[in-house]
Each structure stands twice: as C-alpha cells, then as structure tokens.
C-alpha positions in Angstrom: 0.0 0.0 0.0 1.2 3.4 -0.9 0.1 6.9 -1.2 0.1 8.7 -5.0 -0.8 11.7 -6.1 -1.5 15.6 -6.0 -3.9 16.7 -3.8 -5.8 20.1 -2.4 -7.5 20.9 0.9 -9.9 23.9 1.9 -9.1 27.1 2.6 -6.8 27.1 6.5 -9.4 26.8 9.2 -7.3 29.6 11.4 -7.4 32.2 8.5 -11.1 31.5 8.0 -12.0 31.6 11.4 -10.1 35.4 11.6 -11.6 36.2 8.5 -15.3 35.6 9.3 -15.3 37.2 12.8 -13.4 40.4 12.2 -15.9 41.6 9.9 -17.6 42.0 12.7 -15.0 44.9 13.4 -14.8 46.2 9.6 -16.3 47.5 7.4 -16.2 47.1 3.1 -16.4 43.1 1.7 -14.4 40.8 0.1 -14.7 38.3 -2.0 -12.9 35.1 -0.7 -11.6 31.8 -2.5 -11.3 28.5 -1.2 -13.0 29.5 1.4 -13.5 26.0 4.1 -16.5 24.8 4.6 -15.3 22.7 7.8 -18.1 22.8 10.9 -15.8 24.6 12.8 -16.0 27.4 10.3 -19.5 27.0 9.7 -19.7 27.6 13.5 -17.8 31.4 13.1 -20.2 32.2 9.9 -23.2 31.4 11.7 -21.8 33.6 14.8 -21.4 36.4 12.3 -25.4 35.9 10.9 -26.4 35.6 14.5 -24.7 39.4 15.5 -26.3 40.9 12.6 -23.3 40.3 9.9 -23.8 39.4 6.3 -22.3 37.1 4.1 -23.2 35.7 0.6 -21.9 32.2 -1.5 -21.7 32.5 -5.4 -19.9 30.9 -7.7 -17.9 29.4 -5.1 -16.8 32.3 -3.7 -17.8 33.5 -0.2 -18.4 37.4 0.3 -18.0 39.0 3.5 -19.3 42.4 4.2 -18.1 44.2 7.2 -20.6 44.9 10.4 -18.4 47.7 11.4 -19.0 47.2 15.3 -23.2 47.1 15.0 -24.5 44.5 16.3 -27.8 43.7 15.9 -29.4 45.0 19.3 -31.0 42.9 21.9 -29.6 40.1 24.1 -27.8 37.2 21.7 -27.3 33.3 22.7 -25.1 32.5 20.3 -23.9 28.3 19.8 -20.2 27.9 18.7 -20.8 24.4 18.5 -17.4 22.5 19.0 -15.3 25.4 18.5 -13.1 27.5 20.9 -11.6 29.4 18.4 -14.7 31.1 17.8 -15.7 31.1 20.9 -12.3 33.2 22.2 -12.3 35.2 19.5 -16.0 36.2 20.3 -14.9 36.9 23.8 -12.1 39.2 23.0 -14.6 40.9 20.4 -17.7 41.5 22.0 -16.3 42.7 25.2 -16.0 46.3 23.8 -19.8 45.8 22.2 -22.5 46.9 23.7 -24.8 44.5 24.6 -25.5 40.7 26.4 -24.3 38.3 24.5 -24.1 34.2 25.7 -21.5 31.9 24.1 -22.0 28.2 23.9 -21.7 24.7 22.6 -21.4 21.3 22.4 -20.2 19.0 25.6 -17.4 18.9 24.1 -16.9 23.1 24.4 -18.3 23.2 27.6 -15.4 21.1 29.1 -12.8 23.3 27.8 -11.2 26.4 29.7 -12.3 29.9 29.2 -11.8 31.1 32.6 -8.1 32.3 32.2 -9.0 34.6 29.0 -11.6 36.2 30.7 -9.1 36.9 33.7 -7.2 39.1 31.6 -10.2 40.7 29.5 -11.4 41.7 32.9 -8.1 43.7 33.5 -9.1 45.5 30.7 -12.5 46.9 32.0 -14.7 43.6 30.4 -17.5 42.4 32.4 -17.3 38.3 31.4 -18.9 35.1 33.8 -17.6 31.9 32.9 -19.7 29.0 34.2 -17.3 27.0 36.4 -14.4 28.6 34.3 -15.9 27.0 31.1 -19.2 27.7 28.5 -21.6 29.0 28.9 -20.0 32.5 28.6 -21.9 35.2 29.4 -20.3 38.6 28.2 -21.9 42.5 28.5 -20.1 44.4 26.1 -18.2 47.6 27.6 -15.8 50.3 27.1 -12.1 48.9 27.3 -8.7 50.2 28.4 -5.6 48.5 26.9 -3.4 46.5 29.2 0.2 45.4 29.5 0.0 42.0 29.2 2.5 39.0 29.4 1.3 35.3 28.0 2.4 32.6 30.5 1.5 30.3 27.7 1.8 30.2 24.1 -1.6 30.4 22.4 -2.5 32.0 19.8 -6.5 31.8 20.2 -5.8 34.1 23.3 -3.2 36.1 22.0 -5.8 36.8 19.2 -8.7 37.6 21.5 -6.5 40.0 23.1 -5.6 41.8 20.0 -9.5 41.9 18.7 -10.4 43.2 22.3 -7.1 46.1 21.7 -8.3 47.5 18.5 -11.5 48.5 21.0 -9.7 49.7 23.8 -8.8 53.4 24.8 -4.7 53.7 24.9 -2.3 50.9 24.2 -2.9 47.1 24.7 0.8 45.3 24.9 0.9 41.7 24.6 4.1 39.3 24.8 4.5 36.0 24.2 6.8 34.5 26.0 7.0 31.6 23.4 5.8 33.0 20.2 2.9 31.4 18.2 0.7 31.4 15.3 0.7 35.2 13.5 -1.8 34.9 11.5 -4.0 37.5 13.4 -1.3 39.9 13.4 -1.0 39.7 9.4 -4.5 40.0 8.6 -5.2 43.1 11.1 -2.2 44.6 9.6 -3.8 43.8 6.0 -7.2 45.5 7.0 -5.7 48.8 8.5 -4.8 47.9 11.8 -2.8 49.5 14.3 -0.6 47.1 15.1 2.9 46.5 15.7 5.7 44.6 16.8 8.8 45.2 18.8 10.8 42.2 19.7 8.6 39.6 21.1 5.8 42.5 22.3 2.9 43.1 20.2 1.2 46.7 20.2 -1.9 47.7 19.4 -4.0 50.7 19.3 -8.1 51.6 18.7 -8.3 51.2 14.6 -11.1 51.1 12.0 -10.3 47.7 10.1 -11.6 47.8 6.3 -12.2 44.8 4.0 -11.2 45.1 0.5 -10.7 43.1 -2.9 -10.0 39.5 -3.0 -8.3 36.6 -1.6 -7.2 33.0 -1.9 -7.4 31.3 1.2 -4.4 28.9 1.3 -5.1 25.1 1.6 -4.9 24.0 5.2 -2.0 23.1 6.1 -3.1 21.4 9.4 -5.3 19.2 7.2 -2.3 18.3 4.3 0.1 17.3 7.3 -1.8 14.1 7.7 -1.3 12.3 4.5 2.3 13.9 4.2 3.3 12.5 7.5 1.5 8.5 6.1 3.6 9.2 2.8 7.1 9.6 4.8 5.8 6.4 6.0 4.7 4.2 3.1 7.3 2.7 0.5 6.6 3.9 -2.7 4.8 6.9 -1.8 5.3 10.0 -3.2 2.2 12.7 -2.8 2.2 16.5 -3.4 -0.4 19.2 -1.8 -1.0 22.0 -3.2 -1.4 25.4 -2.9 -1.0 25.2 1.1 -0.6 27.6 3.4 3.6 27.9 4.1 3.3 30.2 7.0 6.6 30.0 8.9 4.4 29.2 12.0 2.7 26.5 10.3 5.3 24.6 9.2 6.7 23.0 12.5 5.8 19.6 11.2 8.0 19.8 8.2 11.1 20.2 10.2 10.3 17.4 12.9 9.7 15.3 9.7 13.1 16.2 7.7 15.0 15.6 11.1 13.2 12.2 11.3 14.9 11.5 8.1 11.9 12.3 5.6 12.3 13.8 2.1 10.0 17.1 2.0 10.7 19.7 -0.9 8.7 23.5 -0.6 8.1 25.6 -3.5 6.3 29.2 -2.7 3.8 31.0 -5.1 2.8 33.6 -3.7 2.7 35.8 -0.5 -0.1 38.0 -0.3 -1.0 38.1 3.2 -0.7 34.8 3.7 2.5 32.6 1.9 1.3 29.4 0.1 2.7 26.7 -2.0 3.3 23.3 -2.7 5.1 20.6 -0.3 5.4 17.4 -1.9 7.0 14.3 0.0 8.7 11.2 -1.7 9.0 8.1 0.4 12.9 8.1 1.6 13.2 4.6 3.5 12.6 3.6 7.2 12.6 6.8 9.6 14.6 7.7 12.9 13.6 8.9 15.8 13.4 12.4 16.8 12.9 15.2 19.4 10.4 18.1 19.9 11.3 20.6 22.3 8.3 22.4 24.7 9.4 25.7 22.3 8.1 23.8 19.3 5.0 22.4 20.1 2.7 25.9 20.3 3.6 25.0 16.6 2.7 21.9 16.3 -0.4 21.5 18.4 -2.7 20.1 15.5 0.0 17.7 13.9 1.4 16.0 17.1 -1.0 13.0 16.1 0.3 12.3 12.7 3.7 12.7 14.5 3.3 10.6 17.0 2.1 7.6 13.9 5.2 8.8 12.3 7.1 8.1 15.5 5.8 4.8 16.2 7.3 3.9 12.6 11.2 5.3 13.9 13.9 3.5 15.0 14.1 4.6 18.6 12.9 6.7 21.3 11.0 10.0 20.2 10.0 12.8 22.9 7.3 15.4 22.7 8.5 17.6 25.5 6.1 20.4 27.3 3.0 18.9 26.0 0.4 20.9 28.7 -1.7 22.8 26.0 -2.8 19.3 24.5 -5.1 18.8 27.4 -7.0 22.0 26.5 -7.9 20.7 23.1 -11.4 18.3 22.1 -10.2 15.8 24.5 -6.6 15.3 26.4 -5.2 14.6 23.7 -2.0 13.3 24.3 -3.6 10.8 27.0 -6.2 10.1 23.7 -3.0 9.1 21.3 -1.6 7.1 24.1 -4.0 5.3 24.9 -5.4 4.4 21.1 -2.6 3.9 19.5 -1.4 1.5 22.2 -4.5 -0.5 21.4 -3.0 -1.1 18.4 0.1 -2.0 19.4 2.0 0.8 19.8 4.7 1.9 22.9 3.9 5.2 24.2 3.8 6.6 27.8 3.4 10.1 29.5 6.3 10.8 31.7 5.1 14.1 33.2 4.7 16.8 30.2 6.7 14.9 27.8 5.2 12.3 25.7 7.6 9.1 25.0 7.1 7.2 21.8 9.8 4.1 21.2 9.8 2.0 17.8 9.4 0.6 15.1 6.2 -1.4 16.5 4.0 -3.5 14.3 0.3 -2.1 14.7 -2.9 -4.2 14.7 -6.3 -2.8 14.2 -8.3 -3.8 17.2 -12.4 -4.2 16.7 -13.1 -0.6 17.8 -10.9 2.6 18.8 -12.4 5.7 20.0 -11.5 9.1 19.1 -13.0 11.0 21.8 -14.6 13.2 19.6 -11.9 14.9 18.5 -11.6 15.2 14.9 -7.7 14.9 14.6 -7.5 11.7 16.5 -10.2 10.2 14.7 -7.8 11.5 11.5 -4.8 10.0 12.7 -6.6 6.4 14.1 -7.7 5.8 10.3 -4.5 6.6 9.0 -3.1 4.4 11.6 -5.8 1.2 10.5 -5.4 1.5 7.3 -1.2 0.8 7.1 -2.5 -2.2 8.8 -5.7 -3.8 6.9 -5.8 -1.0 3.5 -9.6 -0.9 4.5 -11.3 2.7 5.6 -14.1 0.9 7.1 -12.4 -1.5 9.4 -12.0 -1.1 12.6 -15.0 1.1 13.9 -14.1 4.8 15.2 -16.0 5.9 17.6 -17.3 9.2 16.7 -15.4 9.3 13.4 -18.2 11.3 11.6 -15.9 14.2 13.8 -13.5 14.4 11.1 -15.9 17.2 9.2 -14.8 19.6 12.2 -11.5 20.3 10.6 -11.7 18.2 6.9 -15.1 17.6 5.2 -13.5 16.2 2.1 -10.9 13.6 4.5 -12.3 10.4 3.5 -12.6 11.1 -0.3 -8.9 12.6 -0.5 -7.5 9.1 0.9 -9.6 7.2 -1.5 -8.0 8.9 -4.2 -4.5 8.9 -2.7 -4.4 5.3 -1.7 -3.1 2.7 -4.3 
C-alpha cells in the first residue's frame, strides 16, 4: 500500500476563522476563494449571521461584508458548536460591544477552559462570567482600556482575542509572548488597516477602523495536508504533493520534525499575499529515525502532534514530545487520547510528566473498535493508523469518526483517491 498523487484541501481553518469574525470589526467586503466549509468554520459564519453580519456564497466564492461594530441590538445566545476558536475570538470581540451576549456549545466546548482569558479581559474593563471557568459565557459588552499584558502560555487563540479586544480599547494594549505562536492574526489586522505593531517579542496595538477590500485565496490547510504527508514519509513507494498550502513559517513545524526524522519534503512558494502558500510534496525516503520536539516547538505543532506521534511509532528509537500541557485543552486530552489508542494497536507510548515518550518501530494491529474522543484529529490520525494495517477505511470502527468534518469535510474522499 502506498500513497500517490496531487492533492488540495480547503481554505486554512485559522485564516477562515479570523476572516469571518473580524468583519464583525470592519467595514467594506471581500470576495474570498477557497473558502472552508469545515463545521468549525461553519460555526464562526453562523456567529457572524447571529450578530447581525452578512455574508453571501456564489460561484464558489464567499463574500464578507463588514458589520463595522453594530451589532444587531438585543440580548444574543449565540452556539459555537465545538469550536473554541470562535468562541475566544468572540470573547475578546464583544467585550467592547455593547450589549449581552451568551457563548455556547457542544459538551465537548463546555469542558474546555475559558476562565483564564476572561481573567485578563477583565483587567481590561470587560465584564465576562464563565460557568465554572468554562461555556456557557456570558459577556456585556463595555468600554475597554488597553493593558500590558504578558502570555504565560503560548496560544494564539488568546493572543488573538486579546488583540480583537485592543483595536477596542482606549490607549495601548501590549501583549508578549513568551513563546511565540501562530501570527496569522497579526498579518491579517495589519492587511485591513490595523494599528498594530511589533517590537521584539511584544505586540502593540491601538483603537483602529479595520476595512475589507478586494479578494483573496485562502491557502489550503496546512493542518489538514500534514496528515497524508506525515502517512507518505511512511509508506514505500509513496510520493504525494499538496497544493497550494498555506507555508506560514508558524505553520510549518511539522515539516522540520519530519526532515529531522529522516523524511524527504521539498517546498516551493507561489505567492505571498497576506498569507504565503505553495506546494510541499514528500517522496518516500526509507525507514525513519527517531526524533525530538522541544516544549518551544510544540505551540507549533499543536494540531500535527497526532500524525507525529504515527510517524514516530514507525522510527527507529525513542522520540520525545516535551512540554506537552496545552494538548489537554484541546477536544479531549489529547495526548492521553494518542496514548491510549494507538497502544490498542500495538503501539509503545507513555506520558512521563509533560513529555510524551514514543519508542519503535512497532507492528500495529487494528483492534475491533478505537475511540477518538470526539476529536476530529485523533479520529484522522486512528484511520491513517488502521489502514497501514488492513488497506480498509471501514475497518476497525471509530467511535465518533463522523468528527472528522470539524476540521476536513473532504478527508475520507482525499484518501480514496490517494491510496493505491
């Protein structure tokens, strides 16, 4: 069994998330292309409809027009469905609108932490009531002062919120990161007008009117691609391109743990307008080493440690994941979720503290049933997984695997087309 082929993905599920919501914020429209059509996005569009923003579809195209701060009046329950990005970013935004606003979700939302954003919104004059630090989250919009603030964590969901919440705020809002993370926020509030900055690791930013304009192509998410590049490094013969991808610098964390594994990855850029994007093709190279990922790296790797963790089980040796803590804040724990799955299946991986430990080569099995906790990159990572084992996409049964549309709608056909 190998993997063949050029592929594409939708449009990155972080750009589209930013995208949607800060036309909240703006005003003008723009014409977007490739635009996903993931749940989690869905979840941020139908935010936007719920607030009293507009957005059209035609001719594959999605239009955004800007709300330019007014929200539809009134008190709003809004459902971000399994999504905390759109759930922080909605905190951070409609703490300088007026109004009541409610932000919930699934079970799966309601167990993750909101508490320690709202700490810091607070400090900036928001009035925000998390129930039992977590959704529902009740927010009445009012005026803002900007903050010094420093991130004990890397994250850029919060980072983000606190930037949205800035370009509100009265004075300056500072924000470092100790660790730095994704900047995709920063680029496209520097695109639309922003006043925003960047000294160092500190990011400034002032009250600004944010405008949409022209067109865009949203690169191909990365995320997303990472999983049948990572199965390719794998499988002898293989040799798959994606295209068009988003090549972010801050994206691309998974290439470099992959090339020090001992995988063959080439890059080729085409363009750079906001966002870089390319191709990345891989071309099976032989049997794999292991590697290391230091706690620095993994603010950049948080949606790929999965496929990484497959990869490792594949290498000769031990391979750490070090300063794993932000994977517990995800759909599930999701370290503890790969460990214990992939064990199922044969695998050798343990949780030492915050470092995950991954020895190998192991010969996997595929067990009756695995469950992927509802989270849509484990149920990803679990077929991939089955599939170098029994070169069946039905057998065994995922719990829950349906959560794949989350993130990747189009998953399942893309490996039928891919697999030889």
């Amino acid at each position: 069994m190998r993997l063949q082929g050029d592929f594409y993905v939708e449009g990155d599920k972080s750009i589209c998330h930013r995208l949607a919501l800060t036309s909240l914020i703006a005003s003008g429209s723009i014409s977007l292309e490739n635009f996903s059509t993931c749940q989690d996005v869905a979840s941020s569009l139908e935010s936007v409809r719920q607030l009293g923003g507009k957005w059209k579809t035609e001719a594959g195209k999605l239009t955004l027009f800007g709300a330019e701060r007014k929200v539809a009046s009134g008190s709003h329950h809004i459902n971000c469905g399994n999504s905390g990005t759109t759930t922080r970013f909605l905190m951070g935004l409609l703490s300088g609108i007026p109004g009541t606003f409610t932000l919930d979700g699934d079970d799966s939302l309601r167990k993750r932490p909101m508490e320690r954003l709202a700490k810091v919104l607070r400090e900036m004059g928001a009035e925000i009531l998390c129930h039992h630090h977590c959704c529902p989250v009740v927010i009445k919009g009012k005026s803002l002062s900007g903050i010094d603030h420093t991130l004990q964590v890397a994250s850029a969901q919060m980072k983000s919120a606190l930037i949205l919440a800035g370009l509100q705020a009265d004075g300056m809002t500072a924000i470092t990161e100790k660790v730095p993370s994704r900047d995709h926020t920063e680029r496209l509030i520097k695109h639309l007008g922003g006043r925003l900055s960047k000294q160092g690791s500190q990011i400034n930013v002032e009250r600004s009117s944010l405008h949409l304009d022209g067109s865009f192509f949203v690169p191909g998410d990365v995320s997303s691609a990472a999983f049948f590049i990572g199965l390719a490094a794998l499988l002898s013969g293989s040799h798959v391109t994606a295209k068009n991808v988003l090549i972010n610098p801050t994206r691309l964390g998974f290439v470099d743990v992959l090339r020090r594994a001992g995988a063959r990855l080439n890059i080729s850029q085409k363009s750079d307008a906001i966002e870089p994007y390319g191709d990345i093709e891989c071309c099976y190279q032989g049997p794999l080493h292991s590697f290391e990922v230091s706690p620095e790296e993994v603010p950049f790797l948080i949606d790929e440690i999965p496929i990484l963790t497959l990869v490792a089980t594949q290498a000769k040796g031990v391979s750490r994941f070090r300063g794993i803590e932000e994977l517990k804040y995800k759909e599930t724990d999701r370290a503890v979720g790969i460990k214990e799955e992939l064990n199922k299946m044969g695998a050798k991986i343990s949780i030492e503290e915050d470092t995950l430990v991954v020895s190998g080569p192991t010969e996997l099995k595929a067990p009756a049933v695995l469950d992927s906790y509802k989270d849509h990159r484990l149920a990803m990572v679990l077929r991939l997984a089955s599939v170098m084992v029994g070169n069946d996409l039905k057998f065994p049964r995922i719990k829950h695997e349906n959560m794949v549309a989350i993130s990747y709608p189009k998953f399942f056909q893309t490996f039928e087309e891919l697999l030889r």
